[in-house]
C-alpha positions as CSV (number, residue, x, y, z in Angstrom):
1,X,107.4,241.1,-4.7
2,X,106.9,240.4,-8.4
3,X,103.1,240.0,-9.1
4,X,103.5,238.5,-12.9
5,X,106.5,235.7,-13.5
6,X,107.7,234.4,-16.2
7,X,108.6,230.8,-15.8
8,X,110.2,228.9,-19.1
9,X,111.1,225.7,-18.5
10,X,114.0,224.1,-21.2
11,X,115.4,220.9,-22.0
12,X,118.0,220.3,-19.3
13,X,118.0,217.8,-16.0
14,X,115.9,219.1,-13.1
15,X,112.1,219.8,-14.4
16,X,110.9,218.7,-10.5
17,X,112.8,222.1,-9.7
18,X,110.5,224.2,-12.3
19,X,107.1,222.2,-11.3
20,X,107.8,222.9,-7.4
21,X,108.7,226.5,-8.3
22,X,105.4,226.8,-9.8
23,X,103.4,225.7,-7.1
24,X,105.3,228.1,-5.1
25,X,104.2,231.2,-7.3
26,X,100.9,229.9,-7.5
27,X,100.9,229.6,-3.7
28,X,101.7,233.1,-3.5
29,X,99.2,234.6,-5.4
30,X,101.5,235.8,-8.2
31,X,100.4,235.4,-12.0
32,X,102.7,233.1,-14.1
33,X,103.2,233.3,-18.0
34,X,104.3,229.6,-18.9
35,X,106.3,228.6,-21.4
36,X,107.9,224.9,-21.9
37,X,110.0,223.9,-24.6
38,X,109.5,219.8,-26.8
39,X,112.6,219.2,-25.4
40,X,111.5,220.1,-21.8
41,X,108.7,218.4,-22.4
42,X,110.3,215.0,-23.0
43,X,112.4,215.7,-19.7
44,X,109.5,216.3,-17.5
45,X,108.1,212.7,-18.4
46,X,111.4,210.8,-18.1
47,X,112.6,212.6,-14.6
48,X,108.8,212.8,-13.2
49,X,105.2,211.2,-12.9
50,X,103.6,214.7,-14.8
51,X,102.2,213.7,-17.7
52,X,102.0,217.5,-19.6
53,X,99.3,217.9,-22.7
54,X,101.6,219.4,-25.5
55,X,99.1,221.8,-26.8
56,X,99.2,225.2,-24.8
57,X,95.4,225.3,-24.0
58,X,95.3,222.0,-22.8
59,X,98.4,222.4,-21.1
60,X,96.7,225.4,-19.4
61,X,93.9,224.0,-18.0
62,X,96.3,220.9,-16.8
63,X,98.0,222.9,-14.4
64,X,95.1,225.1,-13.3
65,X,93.6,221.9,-12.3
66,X,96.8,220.6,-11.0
67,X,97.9,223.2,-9.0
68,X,94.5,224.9,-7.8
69,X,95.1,228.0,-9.7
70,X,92.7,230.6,-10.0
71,X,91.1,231.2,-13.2
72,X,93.9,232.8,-15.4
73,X,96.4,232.6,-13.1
74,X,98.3,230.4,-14.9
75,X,98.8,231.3,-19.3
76,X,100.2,229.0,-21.2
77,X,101.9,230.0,-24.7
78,X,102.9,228.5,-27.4
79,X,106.7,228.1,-28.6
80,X,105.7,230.6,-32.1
81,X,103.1,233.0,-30.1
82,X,104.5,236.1,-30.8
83,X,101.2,238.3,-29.4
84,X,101.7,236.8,-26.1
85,X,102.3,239.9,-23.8
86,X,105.9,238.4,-22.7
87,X,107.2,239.3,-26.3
88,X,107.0,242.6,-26.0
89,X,108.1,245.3,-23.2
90,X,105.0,246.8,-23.2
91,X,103.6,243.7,-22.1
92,X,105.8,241.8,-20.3
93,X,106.0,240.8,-16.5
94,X,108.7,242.5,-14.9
95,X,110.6,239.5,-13.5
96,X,111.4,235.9,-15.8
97,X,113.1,232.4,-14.7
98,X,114.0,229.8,-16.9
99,X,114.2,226.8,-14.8
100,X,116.3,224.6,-15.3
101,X,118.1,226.4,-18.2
102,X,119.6,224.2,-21.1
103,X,123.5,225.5,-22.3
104,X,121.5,225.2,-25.7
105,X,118.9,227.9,-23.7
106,X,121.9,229.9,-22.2
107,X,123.8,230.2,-25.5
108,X,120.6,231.7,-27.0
109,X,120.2,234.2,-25.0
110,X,123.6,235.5,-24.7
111,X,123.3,235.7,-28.4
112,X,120.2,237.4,-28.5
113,X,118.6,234.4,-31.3
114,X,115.3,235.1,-30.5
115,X,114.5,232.1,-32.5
116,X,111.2,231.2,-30.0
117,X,109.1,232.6,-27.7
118,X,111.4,231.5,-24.6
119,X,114.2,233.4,-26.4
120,X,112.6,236.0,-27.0
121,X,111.0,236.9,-23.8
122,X,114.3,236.7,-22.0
123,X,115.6,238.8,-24.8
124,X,113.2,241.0,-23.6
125,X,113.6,240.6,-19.9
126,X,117.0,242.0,-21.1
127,X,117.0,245.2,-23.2
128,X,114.2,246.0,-20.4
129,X,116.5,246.1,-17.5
130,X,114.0,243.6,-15.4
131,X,114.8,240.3,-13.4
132,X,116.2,237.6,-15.7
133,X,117.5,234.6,-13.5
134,X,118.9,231.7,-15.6
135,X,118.7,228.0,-13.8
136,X,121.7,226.0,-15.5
137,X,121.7,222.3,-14.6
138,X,125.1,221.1,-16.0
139,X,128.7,219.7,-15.2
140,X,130.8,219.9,-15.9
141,X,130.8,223.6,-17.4
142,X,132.9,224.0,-20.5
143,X,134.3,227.7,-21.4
144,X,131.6,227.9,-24.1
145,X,129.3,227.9,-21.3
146,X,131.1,230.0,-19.1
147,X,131.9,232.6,-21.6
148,X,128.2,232.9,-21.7
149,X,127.1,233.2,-18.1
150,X,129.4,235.8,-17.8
151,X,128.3,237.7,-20.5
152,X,124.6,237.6,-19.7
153,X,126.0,238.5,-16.1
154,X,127.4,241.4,-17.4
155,X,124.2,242.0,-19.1
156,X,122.1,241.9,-15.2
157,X,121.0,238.5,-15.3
158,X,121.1,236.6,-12.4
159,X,123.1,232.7,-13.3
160,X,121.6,230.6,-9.9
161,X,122.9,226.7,-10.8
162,X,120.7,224.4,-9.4
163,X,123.6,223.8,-6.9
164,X,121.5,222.5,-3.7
165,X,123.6,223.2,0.0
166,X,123.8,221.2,2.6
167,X,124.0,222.5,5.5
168,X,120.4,222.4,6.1
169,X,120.8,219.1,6.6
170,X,118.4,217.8,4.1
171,X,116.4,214.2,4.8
172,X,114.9,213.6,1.0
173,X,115.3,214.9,-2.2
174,X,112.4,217.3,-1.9
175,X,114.7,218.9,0.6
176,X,117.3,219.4,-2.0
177,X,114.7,220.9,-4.3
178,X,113.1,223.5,-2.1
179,X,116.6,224.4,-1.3
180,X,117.0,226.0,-4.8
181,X,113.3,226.9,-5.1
182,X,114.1,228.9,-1.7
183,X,116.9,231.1,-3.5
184,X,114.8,231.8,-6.4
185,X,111.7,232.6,-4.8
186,X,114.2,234.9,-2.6
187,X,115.5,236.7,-5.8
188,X,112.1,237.0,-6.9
189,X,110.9,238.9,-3.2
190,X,108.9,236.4,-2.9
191,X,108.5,234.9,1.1
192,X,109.0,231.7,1.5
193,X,108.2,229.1,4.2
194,X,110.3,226.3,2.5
195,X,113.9,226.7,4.4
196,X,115.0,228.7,6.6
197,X,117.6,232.0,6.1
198,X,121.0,231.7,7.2
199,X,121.3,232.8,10.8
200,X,117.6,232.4,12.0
């Protein structure tokens, strides 16, 4: 199981996927390196009722409180904070999700921009062989995009489109939503109580 995440959330559709996946690894015990982008910030207050600080310390304390984390459990960092442990390998958790995953996002990475701090920790996640899973919430794909998940496939990222199923025959939306939470805690080794695995 990874014991540090970390969870950067970008501008696409789908932030009530990256707020329930953080209650999740809070749930669990696991310590979570956040990182949000302006854009995902403007996304979280037009799909949901979160109402995020923009500053990183303010932010931090917001979702302590928010999610009953313990004290540290959850660090906040800034888009520019180049000291924060997930810029370096030295430093960085060994597993990273970006949830949901912008094209703009995706494109980055594949390119190896490094241009913020969400860039360059998956940059890192990267050239350090560890856990990178990449969240797209688009359609359609153009080739542009495609071209890129394959290449960062090719790279050992893991490209998990927030592509609920069905045939747990979900009742509400929140069904839908653990549904894809489920497969990423599951890539993470994380248990999960959310939905059941096929078969059982």
């Amino acid at each position: 199981m990874a014991e540090r995440v970390t969870l950067a959330v970008t501008g696409a559709s789908g932030a009530q996927y990256a707020m329930r996946l953080l209650g999740c690894l809070v749930e669990a015990g696991v310590e979570v390196s956040f990182l949000i982008s302006q854009a995902a910030q403007l996304v979280v207050a037009t799909e949901t009722e979160w109402q995020l600080p923009p500053k990183p310390q303010a932010l931090e304390h917001y979702l302590t409180e928010q999610f009953k984390a313990a004290e540290g459990q959850i660090r906040v960092y800034g888009k520019q904070d180049w000291m924060a442990p997930v810029a370096s390998g030295s430093g960085a958790p060994a597993a990273m999700v970006v949830c949901p995953c912008s094209t703009g996002t995706l494109s980055a990475i594949a390119t190896g921009a490094s241009n913020n701090l969400i860039e360059r920790a998956a940059d890192v996640a990267l050239k350090e062989r560890r856990k990178l899973i990449l969240v797209p919430r688009e359609t359609p794909f153009s080739s542009i995009h495609l071209e890129n998940m394959l290449k960062l496939s090719q790279m050992g990222a893991v490209i998990m489109p927030a592509s609920p199923g069905f045939y747990h025959k979900p009742q509400s939306i929140d069904d839908l939503i653990d549904f894809v939470v489920a497969r990423i805690l599951g890539q993470l080794g994380i248990e999960q109580a959310l939905m059941p695995r096929w078969g059982e």
